[in-house]
Each structure stands twice: as structure tokens, then as C-alpha cells.
N, CA, C and O atoms as a GROMACS GRO file, in nm:
protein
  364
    1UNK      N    1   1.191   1.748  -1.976
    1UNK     CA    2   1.049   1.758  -1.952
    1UNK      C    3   1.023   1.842  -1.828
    1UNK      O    4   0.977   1.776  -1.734
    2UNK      N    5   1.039   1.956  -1.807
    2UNK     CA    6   1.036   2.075  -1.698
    2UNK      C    7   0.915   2.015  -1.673
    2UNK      O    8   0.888   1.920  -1.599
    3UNK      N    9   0.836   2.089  -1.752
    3UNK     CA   10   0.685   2.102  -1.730
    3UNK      C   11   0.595   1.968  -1.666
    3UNK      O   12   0.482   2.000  -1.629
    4UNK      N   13   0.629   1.825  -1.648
    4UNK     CA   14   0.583   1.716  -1.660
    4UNK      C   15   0.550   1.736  -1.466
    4UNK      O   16   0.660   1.734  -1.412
    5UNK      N   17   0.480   1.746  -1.399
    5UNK     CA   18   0.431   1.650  -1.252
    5UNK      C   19   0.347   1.594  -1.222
    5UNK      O   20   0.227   1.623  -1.225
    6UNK      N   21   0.412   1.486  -1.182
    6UNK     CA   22   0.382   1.361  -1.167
    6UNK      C   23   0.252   1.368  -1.064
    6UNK      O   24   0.156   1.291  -1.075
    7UNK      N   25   0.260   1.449  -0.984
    7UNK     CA   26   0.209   1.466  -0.846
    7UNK      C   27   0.202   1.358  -0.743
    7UNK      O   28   0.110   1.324  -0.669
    8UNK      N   29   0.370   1.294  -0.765
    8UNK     CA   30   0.394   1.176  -0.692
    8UNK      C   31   0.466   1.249  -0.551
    8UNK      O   32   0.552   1.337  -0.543
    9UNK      N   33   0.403   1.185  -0.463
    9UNK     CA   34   0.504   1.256  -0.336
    9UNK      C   35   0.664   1.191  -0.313
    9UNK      O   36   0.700   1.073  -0.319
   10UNK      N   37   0.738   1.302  -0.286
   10UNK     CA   38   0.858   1.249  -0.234
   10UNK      C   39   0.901   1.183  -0.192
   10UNK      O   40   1.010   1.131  -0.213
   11UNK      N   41   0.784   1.157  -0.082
   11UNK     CA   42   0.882   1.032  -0.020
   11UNK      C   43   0.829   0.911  -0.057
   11UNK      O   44   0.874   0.809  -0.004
   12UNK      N   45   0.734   0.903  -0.145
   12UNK     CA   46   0.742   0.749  -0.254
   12UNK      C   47   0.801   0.743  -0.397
   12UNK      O   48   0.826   0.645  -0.468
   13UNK      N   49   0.813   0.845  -0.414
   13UNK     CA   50   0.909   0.852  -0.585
   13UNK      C   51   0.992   0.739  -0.627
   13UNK      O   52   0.986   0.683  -0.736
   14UNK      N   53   1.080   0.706  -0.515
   14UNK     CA   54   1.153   0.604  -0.507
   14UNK      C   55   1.102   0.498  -0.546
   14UNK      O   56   1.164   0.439  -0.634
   15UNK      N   57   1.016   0.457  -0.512
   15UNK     CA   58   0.994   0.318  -0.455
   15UNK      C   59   0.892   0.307  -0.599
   15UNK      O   60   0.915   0.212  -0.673
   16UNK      N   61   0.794   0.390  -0.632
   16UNK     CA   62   0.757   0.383  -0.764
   16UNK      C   63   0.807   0.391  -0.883
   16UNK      O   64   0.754   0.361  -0.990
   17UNK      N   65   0.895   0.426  -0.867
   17UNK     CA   66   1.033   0.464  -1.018
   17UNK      C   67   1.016   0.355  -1.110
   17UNK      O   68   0.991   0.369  -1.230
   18UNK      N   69   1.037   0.200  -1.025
   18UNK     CA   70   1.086   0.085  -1.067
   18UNK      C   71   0.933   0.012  -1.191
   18UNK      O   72   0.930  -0.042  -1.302
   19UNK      N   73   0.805   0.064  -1.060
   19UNK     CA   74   0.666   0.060  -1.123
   19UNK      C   75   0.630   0.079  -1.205
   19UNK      O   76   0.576   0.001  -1.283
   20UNK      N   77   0.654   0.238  -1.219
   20UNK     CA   78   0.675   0.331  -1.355
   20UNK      C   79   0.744   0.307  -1.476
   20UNK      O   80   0.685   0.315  -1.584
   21UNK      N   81   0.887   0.273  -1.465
   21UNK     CA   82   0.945   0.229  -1.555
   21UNK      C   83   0.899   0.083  -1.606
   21UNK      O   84   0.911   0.085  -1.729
   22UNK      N   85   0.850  -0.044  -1.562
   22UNK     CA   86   0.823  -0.122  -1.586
   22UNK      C   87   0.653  -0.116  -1.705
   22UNK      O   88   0.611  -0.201  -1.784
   23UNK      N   89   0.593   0.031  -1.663
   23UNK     CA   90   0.505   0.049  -1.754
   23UNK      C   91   0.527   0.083  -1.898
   23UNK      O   92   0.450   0.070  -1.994
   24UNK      N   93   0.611   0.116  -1.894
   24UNK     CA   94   0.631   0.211  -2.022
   24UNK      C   95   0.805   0.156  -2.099
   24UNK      O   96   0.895   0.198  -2.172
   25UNK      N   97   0.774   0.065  -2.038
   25UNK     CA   98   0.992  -0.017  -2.118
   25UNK      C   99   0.988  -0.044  -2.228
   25UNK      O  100   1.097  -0.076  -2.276
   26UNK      N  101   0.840  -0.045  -2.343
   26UNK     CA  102   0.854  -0.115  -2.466
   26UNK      C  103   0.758   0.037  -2.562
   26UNK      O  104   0.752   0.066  -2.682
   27UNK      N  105   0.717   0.083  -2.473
   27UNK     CA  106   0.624   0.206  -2.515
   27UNK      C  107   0.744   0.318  -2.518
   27UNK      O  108   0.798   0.353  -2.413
   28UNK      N  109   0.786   0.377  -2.657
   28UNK     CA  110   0.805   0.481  -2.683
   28UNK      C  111   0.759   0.634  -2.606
   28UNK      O  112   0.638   0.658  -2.606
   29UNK      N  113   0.835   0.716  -2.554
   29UNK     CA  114   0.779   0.790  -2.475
   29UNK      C  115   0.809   0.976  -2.560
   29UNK      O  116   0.884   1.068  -2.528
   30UNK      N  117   0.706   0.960  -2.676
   30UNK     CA  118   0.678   1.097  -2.752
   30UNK      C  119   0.684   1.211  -2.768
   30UNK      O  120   0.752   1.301  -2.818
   31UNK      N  121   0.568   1.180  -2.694
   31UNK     CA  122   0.486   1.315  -2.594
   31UNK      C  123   0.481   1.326  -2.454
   31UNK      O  124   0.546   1.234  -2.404
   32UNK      N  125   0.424   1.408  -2.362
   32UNK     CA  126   0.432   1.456  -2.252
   32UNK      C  127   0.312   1.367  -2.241
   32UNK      O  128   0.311   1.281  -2.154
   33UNK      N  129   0.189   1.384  -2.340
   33UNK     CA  130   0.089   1.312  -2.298
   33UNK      C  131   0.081   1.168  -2.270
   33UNK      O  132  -0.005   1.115  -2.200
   34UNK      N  133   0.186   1.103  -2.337
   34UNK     CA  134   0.182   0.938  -2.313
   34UNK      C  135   0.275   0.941  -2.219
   34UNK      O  136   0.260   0.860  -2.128
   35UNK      N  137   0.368   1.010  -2.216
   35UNK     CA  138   0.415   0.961  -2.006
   35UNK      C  139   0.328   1.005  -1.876
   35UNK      O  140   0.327   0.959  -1.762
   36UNK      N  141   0.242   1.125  -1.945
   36UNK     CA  142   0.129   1.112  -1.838
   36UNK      C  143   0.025   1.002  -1.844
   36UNK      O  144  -0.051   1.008  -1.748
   37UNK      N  145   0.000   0.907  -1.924
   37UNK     CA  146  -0.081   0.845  -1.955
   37UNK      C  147  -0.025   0.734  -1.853
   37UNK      O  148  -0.093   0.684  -1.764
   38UNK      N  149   0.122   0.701  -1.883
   38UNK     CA  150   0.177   0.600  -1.874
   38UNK      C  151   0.186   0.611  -1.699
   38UNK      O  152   0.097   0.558  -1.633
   39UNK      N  153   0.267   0.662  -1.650
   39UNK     CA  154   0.241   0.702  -1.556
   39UNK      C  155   0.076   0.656  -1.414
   39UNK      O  156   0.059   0.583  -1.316
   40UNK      N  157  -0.006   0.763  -1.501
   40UNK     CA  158  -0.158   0.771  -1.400
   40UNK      C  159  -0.188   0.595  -1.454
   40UNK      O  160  -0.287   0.553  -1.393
   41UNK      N  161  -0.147   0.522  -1.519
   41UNK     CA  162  -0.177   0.386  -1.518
   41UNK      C  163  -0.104   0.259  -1.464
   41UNK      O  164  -0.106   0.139  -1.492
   42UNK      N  165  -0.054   0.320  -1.397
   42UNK     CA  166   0.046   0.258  -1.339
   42UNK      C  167   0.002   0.178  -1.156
   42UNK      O  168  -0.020   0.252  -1.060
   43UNK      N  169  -0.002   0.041  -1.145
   43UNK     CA  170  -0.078   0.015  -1.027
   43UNK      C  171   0.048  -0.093  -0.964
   43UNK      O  172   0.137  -0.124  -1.044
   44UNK      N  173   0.054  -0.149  -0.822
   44UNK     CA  174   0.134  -0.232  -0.815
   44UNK      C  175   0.027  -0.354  -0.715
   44UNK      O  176  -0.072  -0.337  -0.645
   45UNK      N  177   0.112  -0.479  -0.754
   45UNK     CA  178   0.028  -0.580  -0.655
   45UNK      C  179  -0.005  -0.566  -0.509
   45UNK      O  180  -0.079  -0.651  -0.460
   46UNK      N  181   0.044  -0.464  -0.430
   46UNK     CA  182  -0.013  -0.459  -0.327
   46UNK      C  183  -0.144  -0.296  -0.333
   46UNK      O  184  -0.160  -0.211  -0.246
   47UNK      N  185  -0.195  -0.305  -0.434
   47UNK     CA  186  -0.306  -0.198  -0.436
   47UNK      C  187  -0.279  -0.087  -0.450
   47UNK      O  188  -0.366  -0.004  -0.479
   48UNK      N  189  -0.180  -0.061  -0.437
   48UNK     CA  190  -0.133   0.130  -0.529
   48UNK      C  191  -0.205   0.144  -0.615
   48UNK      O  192  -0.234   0.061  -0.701
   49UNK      N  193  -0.240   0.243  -0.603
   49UNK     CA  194  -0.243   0.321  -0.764
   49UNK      C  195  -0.186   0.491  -0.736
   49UNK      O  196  -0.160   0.563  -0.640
   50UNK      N  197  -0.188   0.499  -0.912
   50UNK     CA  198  -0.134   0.630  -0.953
   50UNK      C  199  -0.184   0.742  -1.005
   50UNK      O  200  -0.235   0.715  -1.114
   51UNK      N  201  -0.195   0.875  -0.975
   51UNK     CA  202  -0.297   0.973  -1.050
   51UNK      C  203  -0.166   1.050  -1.123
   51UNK      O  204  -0.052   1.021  -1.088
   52UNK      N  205  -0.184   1.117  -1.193
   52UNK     CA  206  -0.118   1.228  -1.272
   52UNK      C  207  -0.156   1.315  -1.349
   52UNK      O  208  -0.253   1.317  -1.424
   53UNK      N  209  -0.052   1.413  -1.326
   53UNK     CA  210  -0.175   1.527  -1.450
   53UNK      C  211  -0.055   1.606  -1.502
   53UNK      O  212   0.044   1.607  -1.428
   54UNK      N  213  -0.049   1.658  -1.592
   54UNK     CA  214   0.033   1.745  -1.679
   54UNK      C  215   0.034   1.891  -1.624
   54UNK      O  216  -0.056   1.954  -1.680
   55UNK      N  217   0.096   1.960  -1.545
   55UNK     CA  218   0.120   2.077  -1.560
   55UNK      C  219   0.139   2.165  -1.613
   55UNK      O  220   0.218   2.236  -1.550
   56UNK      N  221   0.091   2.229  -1.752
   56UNK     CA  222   0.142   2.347  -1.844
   56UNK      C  223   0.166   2.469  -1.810
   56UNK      O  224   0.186   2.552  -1.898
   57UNK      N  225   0.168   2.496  -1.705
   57UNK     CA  226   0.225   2.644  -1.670
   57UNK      C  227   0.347   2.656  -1.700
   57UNK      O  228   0.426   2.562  -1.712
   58UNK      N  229   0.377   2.802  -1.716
   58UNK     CA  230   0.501   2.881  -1.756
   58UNK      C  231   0.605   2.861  -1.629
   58UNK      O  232   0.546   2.851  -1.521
   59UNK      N  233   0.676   2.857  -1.626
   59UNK     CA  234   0.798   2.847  -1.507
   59UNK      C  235   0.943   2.941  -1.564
   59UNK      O  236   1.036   2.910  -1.638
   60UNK      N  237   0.913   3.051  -1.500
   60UNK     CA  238   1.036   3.154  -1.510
   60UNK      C  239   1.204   3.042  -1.527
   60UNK      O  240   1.208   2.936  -1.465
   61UNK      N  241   1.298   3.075  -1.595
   61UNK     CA  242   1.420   3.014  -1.582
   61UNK      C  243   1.467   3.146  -1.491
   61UNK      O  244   1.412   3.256  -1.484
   62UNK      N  245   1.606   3.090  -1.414
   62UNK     CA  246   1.698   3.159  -1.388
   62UNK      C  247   1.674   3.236  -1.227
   62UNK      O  248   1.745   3.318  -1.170
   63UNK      N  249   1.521   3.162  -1.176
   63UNK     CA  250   1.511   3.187  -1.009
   63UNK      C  251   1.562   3.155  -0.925
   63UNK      O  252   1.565   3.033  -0.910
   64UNK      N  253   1.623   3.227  -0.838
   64UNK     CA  254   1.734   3.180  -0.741
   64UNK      C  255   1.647   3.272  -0.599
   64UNK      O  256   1.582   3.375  -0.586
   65UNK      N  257   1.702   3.145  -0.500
   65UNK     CA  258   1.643   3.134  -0.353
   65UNK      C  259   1.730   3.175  -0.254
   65UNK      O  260   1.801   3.096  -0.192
   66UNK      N  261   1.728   3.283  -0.237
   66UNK     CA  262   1.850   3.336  -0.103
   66UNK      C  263   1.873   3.247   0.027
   66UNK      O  264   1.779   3.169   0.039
   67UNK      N  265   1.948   3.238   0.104
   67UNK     CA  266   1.931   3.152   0.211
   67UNK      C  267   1.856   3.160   0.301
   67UNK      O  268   1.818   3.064   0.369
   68UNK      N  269   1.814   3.307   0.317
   68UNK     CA  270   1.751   3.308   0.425
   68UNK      C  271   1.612   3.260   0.376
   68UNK      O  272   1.540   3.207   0.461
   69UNK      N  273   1.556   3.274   0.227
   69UNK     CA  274   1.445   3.246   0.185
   69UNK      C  275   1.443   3.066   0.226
   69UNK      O  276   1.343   3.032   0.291
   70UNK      N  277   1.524   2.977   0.199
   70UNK     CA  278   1.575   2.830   0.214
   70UNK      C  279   1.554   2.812   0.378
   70UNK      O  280   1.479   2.733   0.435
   71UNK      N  281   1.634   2.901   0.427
   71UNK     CA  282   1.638   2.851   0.588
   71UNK      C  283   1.519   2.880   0.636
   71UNK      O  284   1.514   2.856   0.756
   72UNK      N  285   1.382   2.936   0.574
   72UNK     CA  286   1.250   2.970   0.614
   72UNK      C  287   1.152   2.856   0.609
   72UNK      O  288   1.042   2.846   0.664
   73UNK      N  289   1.221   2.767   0.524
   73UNK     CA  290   1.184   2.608   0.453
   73UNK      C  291   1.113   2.535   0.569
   73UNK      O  292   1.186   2.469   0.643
   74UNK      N  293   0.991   2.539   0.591
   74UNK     CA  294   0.974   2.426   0.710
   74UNK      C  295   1.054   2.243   0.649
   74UNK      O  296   1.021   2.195   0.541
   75UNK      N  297   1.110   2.205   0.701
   75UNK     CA  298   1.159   2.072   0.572
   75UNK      C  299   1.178   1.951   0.692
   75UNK      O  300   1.280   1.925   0.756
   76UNK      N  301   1.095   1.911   0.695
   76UNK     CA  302   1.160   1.766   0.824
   76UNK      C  303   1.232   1.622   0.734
   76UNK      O  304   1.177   1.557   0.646
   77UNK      N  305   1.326   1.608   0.773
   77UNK     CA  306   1.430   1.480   0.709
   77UNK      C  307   1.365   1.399   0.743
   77UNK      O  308   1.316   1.427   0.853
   78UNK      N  309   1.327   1.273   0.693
   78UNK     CA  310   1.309   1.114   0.757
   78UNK      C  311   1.432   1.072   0.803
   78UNK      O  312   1.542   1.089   0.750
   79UNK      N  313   1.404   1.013   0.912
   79UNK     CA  314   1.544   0.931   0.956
   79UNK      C  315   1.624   0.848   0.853
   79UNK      O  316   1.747   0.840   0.852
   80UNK      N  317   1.522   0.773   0.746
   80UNK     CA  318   1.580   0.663   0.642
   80UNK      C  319   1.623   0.782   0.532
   80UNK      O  320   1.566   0.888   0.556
   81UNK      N  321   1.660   0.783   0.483
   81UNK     CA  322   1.751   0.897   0.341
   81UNK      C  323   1.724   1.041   0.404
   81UNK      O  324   1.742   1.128   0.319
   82UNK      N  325   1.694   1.079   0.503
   82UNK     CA  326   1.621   1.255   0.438
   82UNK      C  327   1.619   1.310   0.327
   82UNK      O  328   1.520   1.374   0.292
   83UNK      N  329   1.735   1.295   0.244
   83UNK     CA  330   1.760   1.380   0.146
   83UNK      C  331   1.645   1.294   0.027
   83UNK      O  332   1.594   1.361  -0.063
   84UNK      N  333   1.619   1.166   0.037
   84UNK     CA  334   1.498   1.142  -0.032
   84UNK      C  335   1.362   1.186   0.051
   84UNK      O  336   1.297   1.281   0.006
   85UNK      N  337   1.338   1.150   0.115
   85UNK     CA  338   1.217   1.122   0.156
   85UNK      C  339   1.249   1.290   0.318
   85UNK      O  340   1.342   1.331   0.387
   86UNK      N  341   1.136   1.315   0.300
   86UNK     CA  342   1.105   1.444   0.353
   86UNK      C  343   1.005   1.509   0.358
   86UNK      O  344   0.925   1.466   0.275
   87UNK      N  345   0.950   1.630   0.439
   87UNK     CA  346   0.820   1.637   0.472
   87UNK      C  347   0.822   1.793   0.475
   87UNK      O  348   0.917   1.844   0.533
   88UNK      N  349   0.729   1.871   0.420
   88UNK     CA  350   0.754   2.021   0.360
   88UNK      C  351   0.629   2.044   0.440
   88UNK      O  352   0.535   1.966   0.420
   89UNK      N  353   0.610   2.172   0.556
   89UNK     CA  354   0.544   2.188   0.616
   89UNK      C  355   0.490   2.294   0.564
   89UNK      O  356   0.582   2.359   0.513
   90UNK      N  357   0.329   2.378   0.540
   90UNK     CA  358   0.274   2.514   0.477
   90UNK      C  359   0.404   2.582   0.607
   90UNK      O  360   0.477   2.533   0.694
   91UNK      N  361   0.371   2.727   0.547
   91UNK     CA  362   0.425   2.803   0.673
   91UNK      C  363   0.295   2.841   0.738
   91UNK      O  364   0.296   2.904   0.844
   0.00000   0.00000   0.00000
């Protein structure tokens, strides 16, 4: 499912995964449209909620990022995982 975002931020992906999956464990997942469905309906007992939307744009295969393009990355690590949770600055 390339095309599918969630427009969940990074550094909660985690922690909603479990949310998410608990929506949709008996629901067949089709289409793109019922995991977006499934998904943006998705709430937890301490007052979350979830938006989502389907992305259909085209996405080139086979783009590759030079290093220096990478090392231009504003990217701040969280102390707890960085490699999960992280913070992408505009330039």
C-alpha cells in the first residue's frame, strides 16, 4: 500500500499501531478505502483521536538521495528511540 498516509506523526505511530490494529482485527482490509476508514475512526480512552486521508498521487520508483542531499536533513533524534520518534525541521 505505497500510496496509503496515514498522516500519523512519527513519533506516535508507535504507540497507535496497537489502537489501529485493534480497530480493524475482524474487518477484512480490501481496499485502501476501508483502512482509511478504519484508521480516521480510530479513538483511544484517554481522548485521542485520529484523522486520515488517502493520498493518490503518483510517486516516481527508483529515487535515490545522495548524502549530501541526507546530511542537509534538519532531523533531531528523541532521546527515547530516535530512530522512532524524531523531529524533521522545514529548512
Amino acid at each position: 500500500m505505497d500510496t496509503l498516509r496515514g498522516g500519523i506523526s512519527p513519533q506516535i505511530e508507535h504507540r497507535l499501531f496497537s489502537h489501529i490494529s485493534m480497530n480493524w482485527r475482524v474487518r477484512p482490509l480490501e481496499s485502501h478505502e476501508v483502512v482509511v476508514q478504519l484508521i480516521a475512526a480510530t479513538t483511544t480512552r484517554t481522548g485521542l483521536s485520529v484523522s486520515a486521508q488517502l493520498d493518490e498521487r503518483a510517486y516516481p520508483k527508483g529515487v535515490t538521495v545522495s548524502d549530501d542531499e541526507l546530511a542537509a536533513v534538519q532531523l533531531d533524534g528523541d532521546p527515547f528511540h530516535p530512530d522512532w520518534n524524531y523531529t524533521l525541521h522545514p529548512e
